[in-house]
C-alpha atoms as one frame of an Amber mdcrd trajectory, in Angstrom:
protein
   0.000   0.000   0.000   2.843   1.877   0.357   3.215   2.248  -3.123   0.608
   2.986  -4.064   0.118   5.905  -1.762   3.807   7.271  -3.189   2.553   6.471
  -6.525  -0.500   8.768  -6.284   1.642  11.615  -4.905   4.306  11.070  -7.401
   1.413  10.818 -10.507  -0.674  13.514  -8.862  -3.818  11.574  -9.076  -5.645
   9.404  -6.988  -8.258   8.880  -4.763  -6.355  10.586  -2.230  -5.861  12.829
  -4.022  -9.515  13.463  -5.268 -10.618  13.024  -1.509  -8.107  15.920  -0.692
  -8.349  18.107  -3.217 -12.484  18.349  -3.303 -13.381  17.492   0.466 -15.455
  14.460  -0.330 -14.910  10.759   0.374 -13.869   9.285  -2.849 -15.407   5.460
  -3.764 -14.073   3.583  -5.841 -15.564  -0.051  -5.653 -14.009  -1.955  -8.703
 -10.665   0.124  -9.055 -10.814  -1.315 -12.871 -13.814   0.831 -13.515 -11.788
   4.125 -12.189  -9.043   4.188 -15.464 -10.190   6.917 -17.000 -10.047   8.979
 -13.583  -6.681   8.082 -12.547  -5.301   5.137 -16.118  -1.768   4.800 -14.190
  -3.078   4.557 -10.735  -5.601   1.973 -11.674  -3.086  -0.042 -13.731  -0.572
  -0.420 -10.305  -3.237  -0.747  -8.012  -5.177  -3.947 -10.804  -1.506  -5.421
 -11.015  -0.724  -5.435  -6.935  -3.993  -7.292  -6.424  -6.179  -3.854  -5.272
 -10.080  -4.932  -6.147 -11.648  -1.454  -4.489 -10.235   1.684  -2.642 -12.225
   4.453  -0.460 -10.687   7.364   0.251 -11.714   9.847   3.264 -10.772  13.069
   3.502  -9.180  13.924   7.347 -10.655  17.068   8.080 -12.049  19.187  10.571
 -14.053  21.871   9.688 -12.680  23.419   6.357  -9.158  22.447   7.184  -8.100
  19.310   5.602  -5.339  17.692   7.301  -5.040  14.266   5.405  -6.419  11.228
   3.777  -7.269   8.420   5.081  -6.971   5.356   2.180  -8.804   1.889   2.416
  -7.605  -0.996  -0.033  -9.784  -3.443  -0.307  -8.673  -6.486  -2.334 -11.740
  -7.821  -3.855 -14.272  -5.588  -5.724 -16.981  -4.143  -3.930 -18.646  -1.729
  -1.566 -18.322  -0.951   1.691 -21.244  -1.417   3.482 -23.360   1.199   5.002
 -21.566   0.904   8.939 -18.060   0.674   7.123 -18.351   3.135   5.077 -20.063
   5.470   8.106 -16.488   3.959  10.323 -14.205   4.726   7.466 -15.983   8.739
   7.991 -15.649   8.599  11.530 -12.754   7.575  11.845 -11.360  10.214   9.081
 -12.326  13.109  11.492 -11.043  11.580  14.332  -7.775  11.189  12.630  -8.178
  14.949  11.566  -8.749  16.141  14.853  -6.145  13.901  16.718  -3.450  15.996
  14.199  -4.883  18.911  14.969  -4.926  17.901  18.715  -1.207  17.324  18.460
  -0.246  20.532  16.377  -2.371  22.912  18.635   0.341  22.332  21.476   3.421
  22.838  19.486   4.861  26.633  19.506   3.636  29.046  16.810   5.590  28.423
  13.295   6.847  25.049  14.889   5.486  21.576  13.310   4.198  19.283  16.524
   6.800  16.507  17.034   4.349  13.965  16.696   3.930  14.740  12.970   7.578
  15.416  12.150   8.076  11.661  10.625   5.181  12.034   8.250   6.452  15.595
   7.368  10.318  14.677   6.838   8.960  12.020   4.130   8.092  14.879   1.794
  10.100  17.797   2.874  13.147  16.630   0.061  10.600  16.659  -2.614   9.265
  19.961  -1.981  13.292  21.202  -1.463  14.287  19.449  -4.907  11.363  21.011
  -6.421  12.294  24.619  -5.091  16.062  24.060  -6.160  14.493  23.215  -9.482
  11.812  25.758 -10.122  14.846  28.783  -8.825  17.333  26.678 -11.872  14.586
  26.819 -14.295  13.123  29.660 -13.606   9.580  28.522 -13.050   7.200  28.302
 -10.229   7.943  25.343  -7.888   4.273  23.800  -8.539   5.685  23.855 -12.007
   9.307  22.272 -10.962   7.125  19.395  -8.703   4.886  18.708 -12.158   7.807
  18.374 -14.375   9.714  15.981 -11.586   6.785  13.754 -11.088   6.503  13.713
 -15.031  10.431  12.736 -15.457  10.105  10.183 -12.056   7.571   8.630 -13.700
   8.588   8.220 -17.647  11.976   6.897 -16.049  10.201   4.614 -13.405  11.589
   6.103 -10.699  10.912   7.006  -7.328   9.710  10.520  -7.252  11.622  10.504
  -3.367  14.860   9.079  -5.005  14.515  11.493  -8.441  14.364  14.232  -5.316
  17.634  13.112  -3.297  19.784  13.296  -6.478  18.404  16.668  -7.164  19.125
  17.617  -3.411  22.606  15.977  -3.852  23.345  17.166  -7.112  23.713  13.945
  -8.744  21.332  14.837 -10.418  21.449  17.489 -13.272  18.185  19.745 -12.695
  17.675  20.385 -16.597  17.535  16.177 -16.664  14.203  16.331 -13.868  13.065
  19.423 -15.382
């Protein structure tokens, strides 16, 4: 599952990151069916034995926090209680992070959350290096990494460390 949750924020689509983006629980009971919302997510998630994912937005109020992803690996719904659970649970994930970050000091990112942070933060510094290299905005520098981790099935997190390291050549991810 790990991969596929990498491989939606390397592609940029997903049902996390549908559920994110628009607020709304995201259902997709025969992933197969999905293709022409998300072809190269469905294609990973068919060929590592996925059957059905539901994705819940983790928020509280109008802040969105998170997603929480179910894999299911047969094709079907949820039913009514699990899908009600998968909900619940959502916003108690969303206000258990909020919970945590409400105690840290102003600016400062709650310890508690600093492992799920760190596991981006070299993307987001490759893609800054990149965008101030190119010239471009770093939404635009992120777009064109994902684009070259993917057509040289790579890691987007490894396509950022050899940016960060300069191993690298930015024009090459760019």
């Amino acid at each position: 599952m790990a991969t596929l949750e990498d491989l939606q924020f390397t592609l940029g689509e997903g049902p996390c990151q549908d559920a994110f983006a628009d607020g709304r629980p995201v259902l997709a009971p025969r992933i197969l069916d999905a293709g022409h919302r998300w072809p190269a997510f469905v294609d990973a998630g068919a060929s590592s034995g996925v059957g059905a994912v539901f994705a819940y937005p983790m928020s509280a109020g109008r802040t969105r926090v998170g997603v929480l992803t179910l894999y299911q690996d047969h094709v079907g719904d949820l039913s009514t209680d699990q899908q009600l659970d998968g909900a619940a649970i959502a916003d108690v994930l969303a206000e258990t992070v909020l919970t945590m970050q409400s105690s840290a000091p102003d600016g400062d990112l709650a310890i508690e959350l600093e492992g799920a942070v760190v596991y981006r933060a070299q993307i987001y510094q490759a893609s800054g290096m990149a965008a101030v290299h190119a010239g471009m905005t770093a939404d635009e520098a992120l777009l064109r990494m994902r684009a070259f981790a993917f057509s040289s099935g790579r890691d987007l997190n490894d396509v950022a460390r050899d940016i960060v390291a300069g191993q690298l050549g930015l024009g090459d991810a760019t």
